[in-house]
C-alpha positions in Angstrom: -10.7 23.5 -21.4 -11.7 25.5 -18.4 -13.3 25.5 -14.9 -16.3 26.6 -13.3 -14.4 29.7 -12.4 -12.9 30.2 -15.9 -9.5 29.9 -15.2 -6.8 27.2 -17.0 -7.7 23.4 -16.5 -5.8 20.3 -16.8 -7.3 15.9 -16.6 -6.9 14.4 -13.3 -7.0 11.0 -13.7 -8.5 8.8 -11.1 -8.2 5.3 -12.4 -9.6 3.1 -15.8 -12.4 0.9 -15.8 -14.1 -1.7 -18.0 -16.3 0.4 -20.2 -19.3 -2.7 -20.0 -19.4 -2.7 -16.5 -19.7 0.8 -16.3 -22.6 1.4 -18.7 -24.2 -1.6 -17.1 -24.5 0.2 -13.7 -23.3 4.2 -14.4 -22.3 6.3 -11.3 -24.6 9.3 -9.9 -23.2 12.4 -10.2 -19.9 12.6 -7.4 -17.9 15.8 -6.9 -14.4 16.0 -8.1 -11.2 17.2 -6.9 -12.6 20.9 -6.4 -15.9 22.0 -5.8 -18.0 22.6 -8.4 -16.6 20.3 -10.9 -18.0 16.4 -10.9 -16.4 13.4 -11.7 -16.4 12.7 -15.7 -16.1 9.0 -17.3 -13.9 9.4 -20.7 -15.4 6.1 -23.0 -12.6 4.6 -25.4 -14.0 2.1 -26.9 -13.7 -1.2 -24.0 -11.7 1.3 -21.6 -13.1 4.3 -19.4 -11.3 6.7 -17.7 -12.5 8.3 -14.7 -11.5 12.2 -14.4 -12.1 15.1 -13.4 -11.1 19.3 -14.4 -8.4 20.4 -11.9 -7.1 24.0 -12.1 -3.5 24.7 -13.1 -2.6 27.2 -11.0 -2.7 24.0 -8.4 -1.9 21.4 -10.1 0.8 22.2 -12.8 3.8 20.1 -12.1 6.0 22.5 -10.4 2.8 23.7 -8.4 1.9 20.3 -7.5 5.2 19.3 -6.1 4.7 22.3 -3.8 1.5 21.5 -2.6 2.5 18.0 -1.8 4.4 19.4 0.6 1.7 21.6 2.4 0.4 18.5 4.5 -3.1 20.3 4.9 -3.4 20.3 1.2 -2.6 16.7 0.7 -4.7 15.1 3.3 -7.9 17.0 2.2 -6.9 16.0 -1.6 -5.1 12.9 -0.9 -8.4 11.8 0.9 -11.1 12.9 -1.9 -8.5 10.3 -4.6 -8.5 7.1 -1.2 -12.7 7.9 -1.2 -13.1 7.8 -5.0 -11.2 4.7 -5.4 -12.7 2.9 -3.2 -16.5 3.7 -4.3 -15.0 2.8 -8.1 -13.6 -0.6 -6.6 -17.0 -1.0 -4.9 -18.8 -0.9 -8.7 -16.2 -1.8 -11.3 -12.8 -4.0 -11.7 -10.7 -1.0 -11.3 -6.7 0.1 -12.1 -6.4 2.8 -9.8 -3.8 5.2 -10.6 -1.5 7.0 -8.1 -3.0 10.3 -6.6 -1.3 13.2 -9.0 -1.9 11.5 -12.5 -2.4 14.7 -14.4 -3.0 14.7 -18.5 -3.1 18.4 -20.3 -5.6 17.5 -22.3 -7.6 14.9 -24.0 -5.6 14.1 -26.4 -2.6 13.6 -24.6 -5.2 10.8 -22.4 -6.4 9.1 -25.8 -2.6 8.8 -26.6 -1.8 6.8 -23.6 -4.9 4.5 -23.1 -4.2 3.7 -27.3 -0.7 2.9 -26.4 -1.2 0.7 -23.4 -4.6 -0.6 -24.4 -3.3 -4.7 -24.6 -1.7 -3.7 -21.0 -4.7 -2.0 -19.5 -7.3 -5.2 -21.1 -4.8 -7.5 -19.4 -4.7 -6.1 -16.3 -9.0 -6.1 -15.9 -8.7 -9.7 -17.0 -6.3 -10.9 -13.6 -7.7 -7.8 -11.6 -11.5 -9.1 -12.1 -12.8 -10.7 -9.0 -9.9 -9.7 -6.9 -9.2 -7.7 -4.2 -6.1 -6.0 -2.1 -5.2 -7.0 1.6 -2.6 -5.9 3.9 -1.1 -7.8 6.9 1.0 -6.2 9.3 2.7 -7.5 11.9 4.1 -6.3 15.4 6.5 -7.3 17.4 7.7 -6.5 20.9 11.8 -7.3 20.4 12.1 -7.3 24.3 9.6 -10.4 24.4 12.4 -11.9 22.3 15.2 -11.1 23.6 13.9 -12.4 26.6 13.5 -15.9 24.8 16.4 -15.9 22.9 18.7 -15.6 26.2 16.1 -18.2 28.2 16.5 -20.9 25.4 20.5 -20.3 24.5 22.5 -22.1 27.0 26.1 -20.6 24.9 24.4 -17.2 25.4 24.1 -17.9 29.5 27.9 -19.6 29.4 29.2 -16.4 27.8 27.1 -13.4 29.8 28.6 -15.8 33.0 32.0 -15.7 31.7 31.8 -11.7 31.1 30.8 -11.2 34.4 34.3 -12.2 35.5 36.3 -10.4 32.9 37.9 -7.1 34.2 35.0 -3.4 34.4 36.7 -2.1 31.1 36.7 -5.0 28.7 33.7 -7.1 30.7 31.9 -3.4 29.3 33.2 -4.1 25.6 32.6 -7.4 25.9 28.5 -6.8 27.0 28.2 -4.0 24.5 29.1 -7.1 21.6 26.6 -9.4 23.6 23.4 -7.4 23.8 24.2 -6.3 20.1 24.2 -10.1 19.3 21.5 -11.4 20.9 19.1 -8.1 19.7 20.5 -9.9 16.2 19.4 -13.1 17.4 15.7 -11.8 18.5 15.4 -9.6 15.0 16.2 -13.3 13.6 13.3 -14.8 15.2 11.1 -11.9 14.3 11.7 -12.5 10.4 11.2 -16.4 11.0 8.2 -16.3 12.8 6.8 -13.1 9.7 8.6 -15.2 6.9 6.6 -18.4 7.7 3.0 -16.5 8.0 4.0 -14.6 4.5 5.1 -18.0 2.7 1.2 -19.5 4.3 -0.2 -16.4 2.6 1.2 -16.5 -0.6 -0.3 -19.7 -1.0 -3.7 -18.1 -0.3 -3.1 -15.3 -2.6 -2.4 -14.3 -6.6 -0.2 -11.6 -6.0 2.1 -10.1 -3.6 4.1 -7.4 -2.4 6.4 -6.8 0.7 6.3 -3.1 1.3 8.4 -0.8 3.8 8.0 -0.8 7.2 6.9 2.1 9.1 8.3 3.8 12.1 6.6 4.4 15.5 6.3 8.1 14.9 3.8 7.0 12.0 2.2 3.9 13.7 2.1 5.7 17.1 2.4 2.1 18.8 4.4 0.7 21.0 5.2 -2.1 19.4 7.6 -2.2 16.0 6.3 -2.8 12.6 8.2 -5.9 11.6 6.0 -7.0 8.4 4.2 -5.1 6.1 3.0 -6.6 3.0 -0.1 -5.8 0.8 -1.8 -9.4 -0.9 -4.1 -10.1 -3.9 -7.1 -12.7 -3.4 -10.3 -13.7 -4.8 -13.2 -11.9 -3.5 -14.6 -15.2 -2.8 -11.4 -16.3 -0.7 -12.4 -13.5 1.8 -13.6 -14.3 4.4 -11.1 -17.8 4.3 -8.3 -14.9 4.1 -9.5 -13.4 7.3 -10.1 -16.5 9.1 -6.6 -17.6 8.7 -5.1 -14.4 9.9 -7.3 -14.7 13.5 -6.4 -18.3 13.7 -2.7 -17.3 13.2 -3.2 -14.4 16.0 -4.9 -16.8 18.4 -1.6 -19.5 17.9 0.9 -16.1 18.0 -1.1 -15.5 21.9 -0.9 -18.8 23.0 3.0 -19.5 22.1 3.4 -16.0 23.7 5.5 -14.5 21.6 4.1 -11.2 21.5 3.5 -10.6 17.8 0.4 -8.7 17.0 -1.1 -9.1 13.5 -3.1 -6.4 11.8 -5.8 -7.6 8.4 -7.2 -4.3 6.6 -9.2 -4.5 3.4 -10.2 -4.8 1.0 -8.9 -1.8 -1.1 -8.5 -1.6 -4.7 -5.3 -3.7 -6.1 -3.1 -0.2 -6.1 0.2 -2.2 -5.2 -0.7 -5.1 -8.2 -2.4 -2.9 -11.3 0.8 -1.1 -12.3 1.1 -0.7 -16.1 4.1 -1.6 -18.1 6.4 1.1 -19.7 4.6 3.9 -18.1 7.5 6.2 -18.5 6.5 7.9 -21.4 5.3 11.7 -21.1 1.9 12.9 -22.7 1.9 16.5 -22.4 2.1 17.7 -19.1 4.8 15.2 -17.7 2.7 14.1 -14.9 1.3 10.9 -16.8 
């Protein structure tokens, strides 16, 4: 197996697909990972694989772990993988796989899809119809703070009691205060986040509570306090969306600062993992 340029190639492996739905409506030709070699659809019987040639000298294991680290190299790549999926989610009930799913060659790839076939037919069957949401959530902790001393009267009793204490421990003492009542408003926070994720849930098939991210990566002012991606039925959309505004509108009035953030929809990536994956075929990567 080679590319355009002759040199070693290896199987990168965007995602699987129903083979049906994608003879009933085939792709035009899309360029692939590098320039010069398109996208390929690999037909197993009722599973197709979409793929396309990489070169080795980039993306061997060891290379690729280096790459990953060149954050030039990753956007541009990482970019090309977020723009194929979501073309493939537009078309086809898709499993997308996770940007780096390398095979060494097509028989490694035939291995896998025979060994996780009932997994892989499974997985069409509760991804069909669906789609992937995520919700975040921001909070401003000051706001709450604010309320949590406003609406404590054992809070004011206390802070009033400090103020007579001696300068050395009435300084002790506030240090154990404010770190209490920044408890008390992160308490609030998850109450207020808790309650909308448990009013989701019942709107969606699946769910996931993911990390939150720091400001350096949101660049906002506010905190990430929720972060959670959700499965629904196409046809719940725009129902999903709705209640995520009208949530937003009640967040405003009650002032309490939180900001919430709908994106979507994107393939199911957090709810299409496959079972056992931790075998290798060939190159490792898989």
């Amino acid at each position: 197996m080679q590319t355009n340029a002759g040199a070693p190639a290896l199987l990168y492996v965007y995602a699987f697909v129903p083979t049906e739905e994608y003879q009933q409506a085939p792709m035009d030709p899309v360029e692939g990972m590098e320039a010069g070699n398109n996208i390929d659809f690999f037909v197993q019987e009722e599973i197709t694989t979409v793929v396309c040639l990489v070169p080795e000298a980039e993306f061997a294991e060891q290379q690729l772990q280096k790459n990953v680290e060149n954050m030039k190299w990753l956007q541009a790549k990482a970019f090309h993988h977020h723009e194929i999926m979501k073309q493939l989610h537009d078309r086809y009930t898709t499993i997308p796989l996770t940007f780096g799913t390398i095979f060494e060659q097509n028989a490694n790839l035939t291995e896998m899809i025979k060994d996780h076939k009932e997994d892989i037919l499974s997985k069409f069957s509760s991804l069909a119809g669906k789609e992937e949401w995520n919700v975040k959530v921001y909070a401003d902790q000051q706001l709450f703070i604010e309320t949590v001393v406003q609406e404590s009267e054992e809070i004011q009793a206390k802070e009033a009691e400090i103020e007579s204490l001696p300068a050395g421990k009435r300084f002790f003492e506030n240090k154990k205060m404010k770190q209490f009542i920044e408890g008390k408003a992160d308490d609030y926070i998850e109450q207020h986040c808790t309650s909308l994720h448990e009013e989701l849930k019942t709107r969606s098939e699946g769910t996931e509570i993911k990390k939150n991210w720091e400001r350096k990566v949101t660049d906002r002012e506010k905190d990430m306090a929720w972060n959670a991606a959700y499965l629904i039925d196409a046809n719940d959309r725009e129902a999903f969306i709705q209640f995520i505004e009208d949530r937003q509108d009640k967040e405003e009035a009650a002032g309490t600062g939180l900001d919430l953030e709908c994106t979507g929809p994107w393939p199911s990536f957090h709810f299409s993992e496959l079972k056992d994956r931790s075998e290798t075929y060939g190159s490792g990567q898989s």
